[in-house]
NUDO-759782 format. One record per residue (C-alpha): residue in one letter; residue number from 0; x, y, z. Coordinates in Angstrom, 3 decimals, padded with zeros to 6 digits. Layout:
N
R residu num        u        v        w
R      A NUM        X        Y        Z
...
END
This chain:
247
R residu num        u        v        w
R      X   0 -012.162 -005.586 -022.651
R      X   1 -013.433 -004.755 -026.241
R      X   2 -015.769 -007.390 -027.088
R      X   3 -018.050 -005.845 -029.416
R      X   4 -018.414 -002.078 -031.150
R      X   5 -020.597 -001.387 -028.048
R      X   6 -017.994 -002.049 -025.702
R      X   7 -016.074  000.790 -027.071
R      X   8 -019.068  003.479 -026.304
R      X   9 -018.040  002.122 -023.078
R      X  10 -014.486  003.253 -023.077
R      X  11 -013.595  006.116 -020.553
R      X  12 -010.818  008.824 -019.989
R      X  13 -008.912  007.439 -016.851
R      X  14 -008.002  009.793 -013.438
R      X  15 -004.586  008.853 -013.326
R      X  16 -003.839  008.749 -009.741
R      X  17 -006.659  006.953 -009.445
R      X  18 -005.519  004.260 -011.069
R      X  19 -003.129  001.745 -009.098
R      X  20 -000.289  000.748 -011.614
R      X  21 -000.214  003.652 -013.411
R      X  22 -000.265  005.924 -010.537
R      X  23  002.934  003.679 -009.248
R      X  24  004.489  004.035 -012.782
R      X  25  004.362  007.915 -012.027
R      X  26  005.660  007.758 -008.262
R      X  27  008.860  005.477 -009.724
R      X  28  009.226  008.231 -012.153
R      X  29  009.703  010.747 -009.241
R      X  30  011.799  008.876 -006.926
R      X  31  014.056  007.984 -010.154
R      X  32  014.107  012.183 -011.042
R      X  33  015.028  012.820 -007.559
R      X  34  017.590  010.238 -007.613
R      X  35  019.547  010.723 -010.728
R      X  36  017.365  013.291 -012.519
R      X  37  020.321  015.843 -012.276
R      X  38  022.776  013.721 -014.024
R      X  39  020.840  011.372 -016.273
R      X  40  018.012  010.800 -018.356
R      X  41  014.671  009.910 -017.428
R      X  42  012.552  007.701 -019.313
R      X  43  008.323  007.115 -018.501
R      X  44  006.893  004.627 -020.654
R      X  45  003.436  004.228 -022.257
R      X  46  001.631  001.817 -024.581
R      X  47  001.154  002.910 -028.527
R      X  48 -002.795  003.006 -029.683
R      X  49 -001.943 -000.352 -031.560
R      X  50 -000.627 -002.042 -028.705
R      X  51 -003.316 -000.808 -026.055
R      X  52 -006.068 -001.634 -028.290
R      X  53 -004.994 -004.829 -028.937
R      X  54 -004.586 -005.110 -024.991
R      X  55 -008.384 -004.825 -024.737
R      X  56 -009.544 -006.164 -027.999
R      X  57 -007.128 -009.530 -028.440
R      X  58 -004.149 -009.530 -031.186
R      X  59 -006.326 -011.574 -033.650
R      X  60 -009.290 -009.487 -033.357
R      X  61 -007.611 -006.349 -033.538
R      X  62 -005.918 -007.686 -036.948
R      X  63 -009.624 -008.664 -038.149
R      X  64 -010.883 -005.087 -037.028
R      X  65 -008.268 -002.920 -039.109
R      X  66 -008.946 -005.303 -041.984
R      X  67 -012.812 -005.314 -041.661
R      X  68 -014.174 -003.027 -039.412
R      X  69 -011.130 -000.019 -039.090
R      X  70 -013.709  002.405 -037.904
R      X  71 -013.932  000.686 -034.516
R      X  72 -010.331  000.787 -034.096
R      X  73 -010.388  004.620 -034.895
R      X  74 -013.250  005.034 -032.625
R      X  75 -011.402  003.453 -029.528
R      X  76 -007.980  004.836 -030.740
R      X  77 -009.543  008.356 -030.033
R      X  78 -009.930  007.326 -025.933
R      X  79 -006.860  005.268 -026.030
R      X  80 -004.710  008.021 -026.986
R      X  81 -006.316  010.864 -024.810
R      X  82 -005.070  008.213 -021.857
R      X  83 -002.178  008.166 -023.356
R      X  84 -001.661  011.768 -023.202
R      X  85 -002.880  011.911 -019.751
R      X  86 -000.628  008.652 -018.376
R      X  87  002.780  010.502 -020.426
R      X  88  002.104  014.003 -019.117
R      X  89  002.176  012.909 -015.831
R      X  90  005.606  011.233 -015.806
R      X  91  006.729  014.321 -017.628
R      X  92  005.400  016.229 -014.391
R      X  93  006.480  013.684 -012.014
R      X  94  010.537  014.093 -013.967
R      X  95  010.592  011.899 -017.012
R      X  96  012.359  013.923 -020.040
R      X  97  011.541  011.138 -022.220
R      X  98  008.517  008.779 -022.774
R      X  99  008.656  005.847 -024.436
R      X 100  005.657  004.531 -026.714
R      X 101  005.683  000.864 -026.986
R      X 102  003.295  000.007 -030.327
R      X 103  004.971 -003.538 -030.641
R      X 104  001.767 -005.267 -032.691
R      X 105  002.267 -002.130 -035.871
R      X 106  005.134 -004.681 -037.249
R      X 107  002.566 -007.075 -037.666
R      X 108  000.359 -005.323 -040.486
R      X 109  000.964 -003.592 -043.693
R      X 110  002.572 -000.254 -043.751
R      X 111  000.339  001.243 -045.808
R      X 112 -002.460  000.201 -043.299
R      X 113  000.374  001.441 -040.457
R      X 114 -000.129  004.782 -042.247
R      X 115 -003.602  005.100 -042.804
R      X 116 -005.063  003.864 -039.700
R      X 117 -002.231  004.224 -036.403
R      X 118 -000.027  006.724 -037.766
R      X 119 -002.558  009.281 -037.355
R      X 120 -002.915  008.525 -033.478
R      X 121  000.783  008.310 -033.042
R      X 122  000.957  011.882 -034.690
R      X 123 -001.415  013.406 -032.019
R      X 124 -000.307  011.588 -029.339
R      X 125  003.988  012.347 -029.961
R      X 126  002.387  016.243 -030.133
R      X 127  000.937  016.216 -026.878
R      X 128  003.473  014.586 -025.292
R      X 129  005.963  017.513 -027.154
R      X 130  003.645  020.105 -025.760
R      X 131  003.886  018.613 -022.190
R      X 132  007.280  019.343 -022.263
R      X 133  008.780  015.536 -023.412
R      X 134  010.549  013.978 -026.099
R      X 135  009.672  010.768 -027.641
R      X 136  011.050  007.720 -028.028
R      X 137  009.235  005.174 -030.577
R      X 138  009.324  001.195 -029.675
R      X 139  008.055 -000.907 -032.662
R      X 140  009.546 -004.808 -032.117
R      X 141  010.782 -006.488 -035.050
R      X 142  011.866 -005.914 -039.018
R      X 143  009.801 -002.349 -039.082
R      X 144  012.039 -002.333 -042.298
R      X 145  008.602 -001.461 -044.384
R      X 146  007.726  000.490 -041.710
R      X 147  010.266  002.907 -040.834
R      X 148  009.632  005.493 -043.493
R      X 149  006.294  006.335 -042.070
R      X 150  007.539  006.243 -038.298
R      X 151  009.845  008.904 -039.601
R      X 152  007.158  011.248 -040.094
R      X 153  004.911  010.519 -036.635
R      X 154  006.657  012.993 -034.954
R      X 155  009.177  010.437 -032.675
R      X 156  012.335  012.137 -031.721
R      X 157  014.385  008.666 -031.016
R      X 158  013.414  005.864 -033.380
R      X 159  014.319  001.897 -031.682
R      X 160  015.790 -000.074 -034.610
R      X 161  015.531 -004.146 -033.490
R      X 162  018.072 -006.119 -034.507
R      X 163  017.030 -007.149 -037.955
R      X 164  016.608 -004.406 -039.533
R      X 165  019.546 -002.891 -041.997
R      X 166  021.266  000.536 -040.232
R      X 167  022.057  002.281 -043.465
R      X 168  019.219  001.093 -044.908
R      X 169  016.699  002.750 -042.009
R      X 170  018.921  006.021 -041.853
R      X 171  018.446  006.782 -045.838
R      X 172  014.941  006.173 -045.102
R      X 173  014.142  008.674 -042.071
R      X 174  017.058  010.940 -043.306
R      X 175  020.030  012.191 -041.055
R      X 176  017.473  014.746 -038.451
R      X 177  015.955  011.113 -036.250
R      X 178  017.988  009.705 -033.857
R      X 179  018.167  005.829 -034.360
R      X 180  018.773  003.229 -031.170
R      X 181  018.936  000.034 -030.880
R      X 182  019.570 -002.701 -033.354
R      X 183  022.159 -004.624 -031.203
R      X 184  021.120 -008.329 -031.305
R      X 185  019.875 -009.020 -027.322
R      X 186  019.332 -012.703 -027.833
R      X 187  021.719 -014.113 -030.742
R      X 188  024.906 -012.062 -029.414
R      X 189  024.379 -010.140 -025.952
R      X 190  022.812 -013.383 -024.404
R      X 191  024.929 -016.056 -026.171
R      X 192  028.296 -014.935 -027.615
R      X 193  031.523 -014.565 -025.803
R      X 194  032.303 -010.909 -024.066
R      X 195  035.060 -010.335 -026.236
R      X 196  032.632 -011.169 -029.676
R      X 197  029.856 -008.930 -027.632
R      X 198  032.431 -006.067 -027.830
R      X 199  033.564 -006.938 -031.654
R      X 200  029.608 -006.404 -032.461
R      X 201  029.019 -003.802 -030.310
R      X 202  032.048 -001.580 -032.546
R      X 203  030.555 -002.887 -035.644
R      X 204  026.902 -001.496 -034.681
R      X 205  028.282  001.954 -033.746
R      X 206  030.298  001.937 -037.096
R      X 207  026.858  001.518 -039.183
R      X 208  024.524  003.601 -036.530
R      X 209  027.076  006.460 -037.823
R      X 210  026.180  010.090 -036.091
R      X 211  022.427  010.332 -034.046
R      X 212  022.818  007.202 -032.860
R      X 213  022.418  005.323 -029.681
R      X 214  023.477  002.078 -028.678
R      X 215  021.239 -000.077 -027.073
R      X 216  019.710 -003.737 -027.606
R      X 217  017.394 -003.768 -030.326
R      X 218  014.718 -005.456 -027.888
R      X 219  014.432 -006.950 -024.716
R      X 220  017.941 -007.939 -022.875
R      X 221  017.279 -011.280 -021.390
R      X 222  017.365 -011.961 -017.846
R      X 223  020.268 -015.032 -018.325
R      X 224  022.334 -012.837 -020.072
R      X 225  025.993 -013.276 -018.154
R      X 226  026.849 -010.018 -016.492
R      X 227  030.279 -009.898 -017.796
R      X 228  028.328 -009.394 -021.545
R      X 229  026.808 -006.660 -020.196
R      X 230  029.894 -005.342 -018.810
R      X 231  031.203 -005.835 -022.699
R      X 232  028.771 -004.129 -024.236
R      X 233  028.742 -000.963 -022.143
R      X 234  031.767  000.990 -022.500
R      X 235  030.433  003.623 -020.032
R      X 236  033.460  005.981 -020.426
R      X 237  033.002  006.634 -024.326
R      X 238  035.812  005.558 -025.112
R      X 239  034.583  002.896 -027.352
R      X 240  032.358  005.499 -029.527
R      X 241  035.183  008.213 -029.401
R      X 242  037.400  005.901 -031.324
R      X 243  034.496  004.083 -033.617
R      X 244  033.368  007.523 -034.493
R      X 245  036.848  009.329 -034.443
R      X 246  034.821  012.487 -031.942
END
């Protein structure tokens, strides 16, 4: 925990397998390449510098820092992300093609202080996970509308859109090379409308996500969401984004 600007002196580069959880995260990332590497995807996941340091510093405090004090978050943003590096090549070793990078608490601030103060970290860390071999995939929660501009330049590769934020609206702003995802509604309409609306609004999201677009829910699915929504929402033959997108 980050207590005080001491506490950061503290900080430490981790030994991976050393670590329990994260050495688990990387032995579910082999067992899931060896299962299905050959004919899917694999994701690894990591935390953003935003989100880590407000792991070990407290949301509230870490808001207080980058309005106050900014050089302690850069200071422990530096150890944070060489972790980062660190925990995301070793997923890319163990068979992830993709990492994610969760940085949920960036929607909370200003972009401008988005761009001055995280962006930078992001920027090194997306690099080193591109020199590792990976592709990223960039998870901010929430209207990143203000936001999205600058994520466009951190170096992402897939860009999660939540629900609330406008489609056309984020592809004019990170231009037609970034592949957007998301932006289905996971609580309003996957969890609570009928399967046949879940489908309706699963058409009209492909129709605005246009070309370089993936379908997914813009955040968390919930666990009570009824199977036969699910079922709705994936049309796992294509057919569904063959005719949307007349391919």
């Amino acid at each position: 925990m980050i207590k005080t600007a001491d506490d950061i002196s503290a900080l430490k580069t981790l030994d991976i397998e050393s670590c329990e959880r994260m050495s688990q995260r990387v032995e579910s990332v082999r067992k899931m390449a060896a299962e299905v590497g050959q004919t899917h995807s694999v994701l690894g996941w990591i935390e953003g510098p935003m989100a880590e340091y407000a792991d070990l510093r407290g949301l509230e405090n870490t808001l207080m820092d980058l309005m106050d004090k900014p050089e302690m978050f850069i200071k422990a943003g530096e150890v944070l992300v060489q972790n980062a590096i660190s925990f995301a090549t070793a997923q890319i070793m163990a068979g992830a093609d993709m990492v994610g990078v969760g940085d949920a608490a960036v929607s909370l601030i200003a972009p401008d202080m988005y761009r001055e103060y995280v962006l930078p970290l992001e920027q090194k860390l997306f690099a080193a996970i591109h020199e590792a071999g990976g592709a990223v995939k960039l998870h901010i929660c929430g209207n990143i509308s203000n936001h999205i501009e600058y994520m466009a330049h951190s170096g992402a590769d897939i860009i999660d859109v939540d629900w609330m934020v406008p489609l056309a609206e984020a592809r004019e702003l990170v231009g037609p090379n970034i592949t957007l995802c998301g932006n289905f509604d996971p609580s309003g309409v996957l969890l609570q409308a009928s399967p046949g609306d879940v489908a309706n609004a699963a058409k009209q999201c492909i129709k605005a996500g246009g070309h370089r677009f993936i379908l997914m829910p813009g955040c968390e699915v919930p666990p009570a969401t009824p199977e036969e929504n699910i079922r709705a929402f994936c049309p796992c033959d294509g057919c569904l984004i063959r005719e949307e997108l007349k391919c």
